[in-house]
RODO-2510 file (C-alpha; in nm, 4 decimals, decimal comma):
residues 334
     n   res          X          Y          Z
     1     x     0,8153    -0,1787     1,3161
     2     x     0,7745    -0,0716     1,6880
     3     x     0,8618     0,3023     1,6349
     4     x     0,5666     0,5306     1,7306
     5     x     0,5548     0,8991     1,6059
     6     x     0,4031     0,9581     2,0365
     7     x     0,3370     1,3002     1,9308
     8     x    -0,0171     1,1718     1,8159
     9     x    -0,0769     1,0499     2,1682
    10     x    -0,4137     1,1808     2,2663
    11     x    -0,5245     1,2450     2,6348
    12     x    -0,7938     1,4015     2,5605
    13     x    -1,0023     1,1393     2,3778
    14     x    -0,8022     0,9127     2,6588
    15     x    -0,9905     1,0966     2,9425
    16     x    -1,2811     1,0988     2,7432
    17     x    -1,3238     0,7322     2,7326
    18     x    -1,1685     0,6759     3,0774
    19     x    -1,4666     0,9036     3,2125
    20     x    -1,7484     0,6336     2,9793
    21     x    -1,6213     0,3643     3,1788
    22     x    -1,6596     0,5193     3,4915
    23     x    -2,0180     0,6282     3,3639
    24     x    -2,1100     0,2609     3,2637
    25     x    -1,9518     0,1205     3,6191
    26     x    -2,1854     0,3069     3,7448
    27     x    -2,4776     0,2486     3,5518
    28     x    -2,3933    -0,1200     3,4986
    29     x    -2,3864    -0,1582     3,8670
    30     x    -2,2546    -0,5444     3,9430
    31     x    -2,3573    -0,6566     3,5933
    32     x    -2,0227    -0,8366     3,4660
    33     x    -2,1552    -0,9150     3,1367
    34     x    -2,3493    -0,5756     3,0644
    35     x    -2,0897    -0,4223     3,1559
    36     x    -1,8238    -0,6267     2,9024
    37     x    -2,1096    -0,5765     2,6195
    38     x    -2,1130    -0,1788     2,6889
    39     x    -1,7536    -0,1269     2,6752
    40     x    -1,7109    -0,3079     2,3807
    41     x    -1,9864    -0,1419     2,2101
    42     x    -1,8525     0,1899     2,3217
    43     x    -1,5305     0,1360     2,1955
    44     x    -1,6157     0,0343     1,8781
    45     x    -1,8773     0,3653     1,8812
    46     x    -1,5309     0,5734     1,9228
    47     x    -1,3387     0,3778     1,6441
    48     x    -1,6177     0,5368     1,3748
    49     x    -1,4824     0,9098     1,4829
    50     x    -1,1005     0,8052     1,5994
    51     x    -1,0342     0,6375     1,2736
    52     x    -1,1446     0,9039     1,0329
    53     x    -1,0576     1,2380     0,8732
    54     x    -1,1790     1,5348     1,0981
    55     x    -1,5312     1,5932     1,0229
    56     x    -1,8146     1,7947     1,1457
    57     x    -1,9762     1,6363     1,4676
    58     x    -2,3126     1,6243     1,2823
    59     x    -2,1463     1,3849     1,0687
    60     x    -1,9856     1,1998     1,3841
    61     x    -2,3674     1,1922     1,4877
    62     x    -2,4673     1,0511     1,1908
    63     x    -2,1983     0,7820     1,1820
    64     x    -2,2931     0,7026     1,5427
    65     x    -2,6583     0,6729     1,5130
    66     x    -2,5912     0,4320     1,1929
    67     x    -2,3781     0,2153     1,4027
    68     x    -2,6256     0,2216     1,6591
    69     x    -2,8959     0,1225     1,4511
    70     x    -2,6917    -0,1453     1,2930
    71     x    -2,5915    -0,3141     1,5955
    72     x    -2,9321    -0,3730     1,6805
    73     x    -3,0391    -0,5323     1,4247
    74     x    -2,7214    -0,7290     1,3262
    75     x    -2,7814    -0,8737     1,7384
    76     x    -3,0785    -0,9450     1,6899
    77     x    -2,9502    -1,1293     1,3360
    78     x    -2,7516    -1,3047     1,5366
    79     x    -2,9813    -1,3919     1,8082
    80     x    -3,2622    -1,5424     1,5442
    81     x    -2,9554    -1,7433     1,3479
    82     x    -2,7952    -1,8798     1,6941
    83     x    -2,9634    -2,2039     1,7093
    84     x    -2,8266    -2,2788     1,3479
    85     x    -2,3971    -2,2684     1,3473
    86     x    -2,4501    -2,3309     0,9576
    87     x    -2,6725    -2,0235     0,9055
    88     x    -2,4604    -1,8205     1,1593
    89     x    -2,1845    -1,8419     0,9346
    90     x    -2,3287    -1,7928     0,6003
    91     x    -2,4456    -1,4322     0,7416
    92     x    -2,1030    -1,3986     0,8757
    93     x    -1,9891    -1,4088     0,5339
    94     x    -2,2428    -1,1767     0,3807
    95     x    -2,2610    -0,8988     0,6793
    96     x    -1,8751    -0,8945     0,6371
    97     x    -1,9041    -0,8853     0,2827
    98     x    -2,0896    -0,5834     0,2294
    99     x    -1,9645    -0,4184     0,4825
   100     x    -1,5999    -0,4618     0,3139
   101     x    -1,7977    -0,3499     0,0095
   102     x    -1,8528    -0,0072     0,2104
   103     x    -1,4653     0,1052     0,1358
   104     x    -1,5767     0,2066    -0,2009
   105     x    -1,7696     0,4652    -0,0175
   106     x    -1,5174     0,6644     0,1558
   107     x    -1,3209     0,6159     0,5387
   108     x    -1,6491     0,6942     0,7534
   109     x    -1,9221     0,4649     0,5771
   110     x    -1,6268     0,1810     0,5912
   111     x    -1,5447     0,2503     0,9661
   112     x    -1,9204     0,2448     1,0541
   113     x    -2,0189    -0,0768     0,8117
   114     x    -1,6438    -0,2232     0,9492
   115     x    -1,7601    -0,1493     1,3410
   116     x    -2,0806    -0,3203     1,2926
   117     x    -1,9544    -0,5633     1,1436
   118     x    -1,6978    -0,6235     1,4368
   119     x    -2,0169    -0,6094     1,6885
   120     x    -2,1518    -0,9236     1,4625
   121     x    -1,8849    -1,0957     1,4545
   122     x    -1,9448    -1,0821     1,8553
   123     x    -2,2174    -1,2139     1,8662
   124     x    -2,1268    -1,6013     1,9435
   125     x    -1,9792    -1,5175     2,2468
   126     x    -2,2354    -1,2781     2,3617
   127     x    -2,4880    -1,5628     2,3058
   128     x    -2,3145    -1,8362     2,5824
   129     x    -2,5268    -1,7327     2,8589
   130     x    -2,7040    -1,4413     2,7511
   131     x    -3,0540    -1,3354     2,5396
   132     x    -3,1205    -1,0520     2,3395
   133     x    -3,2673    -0,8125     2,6092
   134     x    -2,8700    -0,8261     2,7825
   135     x    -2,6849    -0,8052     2,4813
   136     x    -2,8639    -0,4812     2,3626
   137     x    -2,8935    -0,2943     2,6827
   138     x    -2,5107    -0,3160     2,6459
   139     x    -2,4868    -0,2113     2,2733
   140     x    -2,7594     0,0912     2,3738
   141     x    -2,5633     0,1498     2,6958
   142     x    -2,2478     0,1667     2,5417
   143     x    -2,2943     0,3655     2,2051
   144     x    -2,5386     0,6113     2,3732
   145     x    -2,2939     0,6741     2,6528
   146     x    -2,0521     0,8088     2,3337
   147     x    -2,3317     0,9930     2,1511
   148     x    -2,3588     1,1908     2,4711
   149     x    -2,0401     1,2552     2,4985
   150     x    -1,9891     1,3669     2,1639
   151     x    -2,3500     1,5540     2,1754
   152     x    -2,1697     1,7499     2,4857
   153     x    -1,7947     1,7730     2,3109
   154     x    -1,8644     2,1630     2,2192
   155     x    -1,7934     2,2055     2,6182
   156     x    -1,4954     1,9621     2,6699
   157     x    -1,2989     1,9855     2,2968
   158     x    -1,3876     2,3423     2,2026
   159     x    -1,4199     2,4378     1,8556
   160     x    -1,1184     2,3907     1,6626
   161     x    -1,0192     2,6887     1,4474
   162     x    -1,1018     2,7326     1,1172
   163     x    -1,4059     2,4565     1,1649
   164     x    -1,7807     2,5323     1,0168
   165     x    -2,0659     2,3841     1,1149
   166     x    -2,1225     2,1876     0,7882
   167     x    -1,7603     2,1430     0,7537
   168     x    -1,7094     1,8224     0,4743
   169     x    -1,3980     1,5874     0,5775
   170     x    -1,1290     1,5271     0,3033
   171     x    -1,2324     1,1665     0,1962
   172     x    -0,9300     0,9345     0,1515
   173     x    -0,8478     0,8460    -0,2361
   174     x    -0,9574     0,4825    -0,0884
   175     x    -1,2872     0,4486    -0,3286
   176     x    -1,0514     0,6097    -0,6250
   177     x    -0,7879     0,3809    -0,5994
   178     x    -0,9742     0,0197    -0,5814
   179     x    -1,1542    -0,0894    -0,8830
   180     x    -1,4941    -0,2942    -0,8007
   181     x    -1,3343    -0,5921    -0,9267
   182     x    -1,0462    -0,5720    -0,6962
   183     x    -1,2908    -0,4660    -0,3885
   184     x    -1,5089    -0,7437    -0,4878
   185     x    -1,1866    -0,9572    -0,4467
   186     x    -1,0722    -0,8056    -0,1147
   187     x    -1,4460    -0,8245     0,0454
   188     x    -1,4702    -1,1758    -0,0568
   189     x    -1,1271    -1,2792     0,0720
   190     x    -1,1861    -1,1070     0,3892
   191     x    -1,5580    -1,2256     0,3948
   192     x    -1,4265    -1,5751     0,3967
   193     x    -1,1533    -1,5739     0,6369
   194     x    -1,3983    -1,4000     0,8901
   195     x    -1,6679    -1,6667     0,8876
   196     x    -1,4336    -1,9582     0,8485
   197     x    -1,2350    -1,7909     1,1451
   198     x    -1,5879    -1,8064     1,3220
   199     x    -1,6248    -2,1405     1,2267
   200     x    -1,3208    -2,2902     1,3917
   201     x    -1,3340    -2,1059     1,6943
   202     x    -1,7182    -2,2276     1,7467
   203     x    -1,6191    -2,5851     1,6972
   204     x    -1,2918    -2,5825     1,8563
   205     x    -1,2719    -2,3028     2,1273
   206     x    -1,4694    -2,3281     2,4626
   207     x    -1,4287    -1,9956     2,6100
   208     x    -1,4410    -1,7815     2,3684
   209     x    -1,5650    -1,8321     2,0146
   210     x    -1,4468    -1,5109     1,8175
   211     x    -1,0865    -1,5139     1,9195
   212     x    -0,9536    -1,6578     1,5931
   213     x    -1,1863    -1,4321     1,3769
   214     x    -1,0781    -1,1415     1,6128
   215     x    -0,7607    -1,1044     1,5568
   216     x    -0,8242    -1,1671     1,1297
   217     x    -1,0103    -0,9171     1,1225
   218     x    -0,7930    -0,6357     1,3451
   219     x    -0,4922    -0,6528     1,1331
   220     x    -0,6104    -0,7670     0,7554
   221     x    -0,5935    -0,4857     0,4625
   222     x    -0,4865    -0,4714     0,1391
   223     x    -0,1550    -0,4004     0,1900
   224     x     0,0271    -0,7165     0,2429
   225     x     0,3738    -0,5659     0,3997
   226     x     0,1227    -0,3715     0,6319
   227     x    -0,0632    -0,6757     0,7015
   228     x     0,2533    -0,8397     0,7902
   229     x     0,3990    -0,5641     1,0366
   230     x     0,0061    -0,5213     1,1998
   231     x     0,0850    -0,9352     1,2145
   232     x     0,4041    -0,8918     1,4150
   233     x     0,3027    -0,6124     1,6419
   234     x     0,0144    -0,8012     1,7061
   235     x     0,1515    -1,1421     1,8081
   236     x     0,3933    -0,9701     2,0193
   237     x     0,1752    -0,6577     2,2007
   238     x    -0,1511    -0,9114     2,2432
   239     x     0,0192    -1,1876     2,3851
   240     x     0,2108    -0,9040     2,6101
   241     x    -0,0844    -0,7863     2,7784
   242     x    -0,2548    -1,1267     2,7988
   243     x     0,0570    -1,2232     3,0417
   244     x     0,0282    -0,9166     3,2274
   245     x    -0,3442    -0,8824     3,2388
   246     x    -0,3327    -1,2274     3,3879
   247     x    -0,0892    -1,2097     3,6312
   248     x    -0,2218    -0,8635     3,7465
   249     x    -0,5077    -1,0559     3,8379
   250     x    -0,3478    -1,3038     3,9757
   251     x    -0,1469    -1,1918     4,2103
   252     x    -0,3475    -0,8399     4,2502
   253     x    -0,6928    -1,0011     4,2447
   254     x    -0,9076    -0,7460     4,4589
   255     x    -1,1897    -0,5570     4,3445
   256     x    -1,0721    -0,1720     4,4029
   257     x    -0,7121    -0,2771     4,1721
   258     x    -0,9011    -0,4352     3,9331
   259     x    -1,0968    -0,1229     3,9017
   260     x    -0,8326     0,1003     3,9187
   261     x    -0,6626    -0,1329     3,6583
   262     x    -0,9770    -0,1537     3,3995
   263     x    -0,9804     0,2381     3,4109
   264     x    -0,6233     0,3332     3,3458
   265     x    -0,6289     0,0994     3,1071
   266     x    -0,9084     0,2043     2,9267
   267     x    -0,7587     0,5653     2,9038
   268     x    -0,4260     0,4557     2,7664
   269     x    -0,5802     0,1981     2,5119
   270     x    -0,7807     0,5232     2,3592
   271     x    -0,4956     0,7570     2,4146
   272     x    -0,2951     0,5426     2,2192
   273     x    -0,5237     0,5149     1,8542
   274     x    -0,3238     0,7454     1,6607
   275     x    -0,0004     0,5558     1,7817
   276     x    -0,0358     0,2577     1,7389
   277     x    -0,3603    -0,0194     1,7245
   278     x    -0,0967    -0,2522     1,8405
   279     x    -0,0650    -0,0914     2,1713
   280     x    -0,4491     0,0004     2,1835
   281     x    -0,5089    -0,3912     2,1570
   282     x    -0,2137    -0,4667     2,3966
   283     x    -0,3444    -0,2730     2,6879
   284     x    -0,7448    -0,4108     2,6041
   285     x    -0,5891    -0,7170     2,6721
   286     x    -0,4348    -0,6251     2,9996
   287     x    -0,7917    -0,5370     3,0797
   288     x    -0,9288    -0,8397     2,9399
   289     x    -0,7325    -1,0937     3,0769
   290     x    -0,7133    -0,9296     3,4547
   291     x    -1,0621    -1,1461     3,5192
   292     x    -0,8933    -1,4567     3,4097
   293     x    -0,6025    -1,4338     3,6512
   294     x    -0,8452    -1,2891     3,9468
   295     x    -1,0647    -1,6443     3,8629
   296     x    -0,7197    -1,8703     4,0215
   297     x    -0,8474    -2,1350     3,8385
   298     x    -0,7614    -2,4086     3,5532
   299     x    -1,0471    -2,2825     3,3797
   300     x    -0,8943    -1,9369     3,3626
   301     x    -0,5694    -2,0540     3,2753
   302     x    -0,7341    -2,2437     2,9530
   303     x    -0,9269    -1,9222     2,8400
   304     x    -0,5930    -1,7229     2,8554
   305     x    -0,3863    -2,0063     2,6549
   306     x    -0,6994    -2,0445     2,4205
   307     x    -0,7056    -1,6568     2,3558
   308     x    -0,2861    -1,6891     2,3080
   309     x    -0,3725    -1,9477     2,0331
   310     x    -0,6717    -1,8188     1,8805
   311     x    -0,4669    -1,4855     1,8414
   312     x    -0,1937    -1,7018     1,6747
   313     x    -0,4035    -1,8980     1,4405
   314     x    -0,5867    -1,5382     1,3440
   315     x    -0,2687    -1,3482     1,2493
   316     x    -0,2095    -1,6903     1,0149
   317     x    -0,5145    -1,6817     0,8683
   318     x    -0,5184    -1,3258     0,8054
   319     x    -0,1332    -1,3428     0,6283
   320     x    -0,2475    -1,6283     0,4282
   321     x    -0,5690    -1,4206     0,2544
   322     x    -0,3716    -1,1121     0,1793
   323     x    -0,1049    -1,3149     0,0176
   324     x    -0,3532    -1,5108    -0,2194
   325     x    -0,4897    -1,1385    -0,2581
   326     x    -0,1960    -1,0405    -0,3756
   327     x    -0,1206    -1,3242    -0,6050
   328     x    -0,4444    -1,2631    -0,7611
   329     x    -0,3756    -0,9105    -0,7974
   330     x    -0,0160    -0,9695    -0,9910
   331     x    -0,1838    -1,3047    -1,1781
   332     x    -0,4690    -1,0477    -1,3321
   333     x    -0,3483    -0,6550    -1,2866
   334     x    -0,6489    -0,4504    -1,4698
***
């Protein structure tokens, strides 16, 4: 726990991102929230590529342009549904579901399915002051900034040696070594923890709905023990770069820091995917909460301590499912 093999620190896709954000500053203009919705969607774009065997970019395309697709609709899902919290939920359930289901597919259909899922999952807290047009010049914003990117990588990353065109990645042995009753199992643990996750953040959270579903869904897997040390890392790196995002912005609240902030945070969060998802999260958060402290309000003080519990109750929830899991897995082995 908290020892990083740093040789998998990567610059390069750090840089990479860092210049997207600069991109969609500049095309967001002054637009907080379309802003927030691209560089969430973006970031989620790069976790179908980061988070995978190498592969050929025309399958990176092709994982993209699914995600893309599948954002839009699942907003738009979410959009139609909004008006009903009971209805919301239910298709929480079954959008998380099947795309749990994906894993019996291989690493890239489950990291696209498990990023669109994500962008769903988003949706309540997209939906506070904001209609569909906003939310999906963000997502198009966002994901098209990193299909560009990757459309241009031949003149930034090179080819790497010994790569074809057509080259297939080496799937993981993940869809060999889960049976369909155990994935139907895991999907429907997951599935439920997600939406009721959703659930009590929409009745109980002000600020942000999602928080408690959030952090579920970052660190649950089949692997109890690695749910537990993704539990650990979590409660400790999160709730790390809440403080410091927050007092950043307090004490540091003008516009050219918190720019300078947002950006070298955004390149070390990406930098940092091969090392640790811990860390990636931690230094989000220092970009996330810098708003909060800048606001020098009670208001942001309760969406900081909200996000601090929400993370909390999360990281329960998610320990709690993989250890029925588990128990169901030793009560009935085949």
């Amino acid at each position: 726990m908290f020892k990083y093999d740093w040789s998998q620190f990567d610059a390069k896709t750090g840089l990479i991102f860092m210049a997207g954000v600069l991109l969609v500053f500049n095309v967001m203009g002054d637009s907080e929230f379309a802003w927030f919705a691209a560089g969430t969607s973006a970031l989620l774009a790069w976790v179908t590529i980061l988070l995978v065997p190498p592969q050929s970019l025309r399958r990176d395309l092709m994982g993209l342009a699914v995600y893309l697709v599948a954002g839009a609709a699942l907003t738009w899902l979410g959009v139609v549904l909004a008006a009903s919290t009971a209805a919301l939920i239910i298709a929480m359930f079954v959008v998380t579901f099947v795309g749990y289901m994906m894993l019996l597919w291989g690493a890239q259909a489950f990291m696209v399915a498990w990023c669109a899922v994500y962008w769903f999952m988003l949706v309540p807290l997209f939906m506070g002051t904001h209609d569909l047009g906003g939310i999906l010049y963000g997502h198009v914003i966002g994901t098209g900034t990193v299909i560009a990117l990757n459309v241009l990588k031949p003149l930034w990353a090179g080819k790497p040696k010994g790569e074809t065109p057509e080259a297939e990645p080496s799937e993981p042995a993940t869809n060999q070594e889960y049976s369909l009753g155990y994935m139907l199992r895991y999907a429907g643990i997951v599935a439920t923890s997600i939406a009721g996750g959703t659930a009590l953040g929409i009745r109980f959270l002000t600020a942000d709905p999602t928080v408690i579903a959030n952090a579920t869904i970052n660190i649950i897997s089949p692997s109890f023990a690695q749910v537990w040390h993704n539990a650990v890392e979590r409660v400790v790196l999160a709730s790390l770069g809440i403080i410091i995002g927050f007092y950043l912005g307090w004490f540091f609240p003008g516009e050219l820091f918190g720019h300078l902030l947002t950006t070298v945070a955004a390149f070390a969060a990406l930098a940092m995917t091969r090392v640790s998802f811990g860390l990636l999260i931690g230094f989000l958060f220092i970009m996330i909460a810098y708003p909060w402290g800048v606001m020098h309000t009670d208001a942001g003080h309760l969406i900081a301590n909200e996000k601090l519990i929400g993370e909390l109750i999360g990281i329960v929830i998610a320990v709690l499912a993989i250890g029925l899991l588990t128990r169901l897995k030793r009560a009935d082995p085949a």
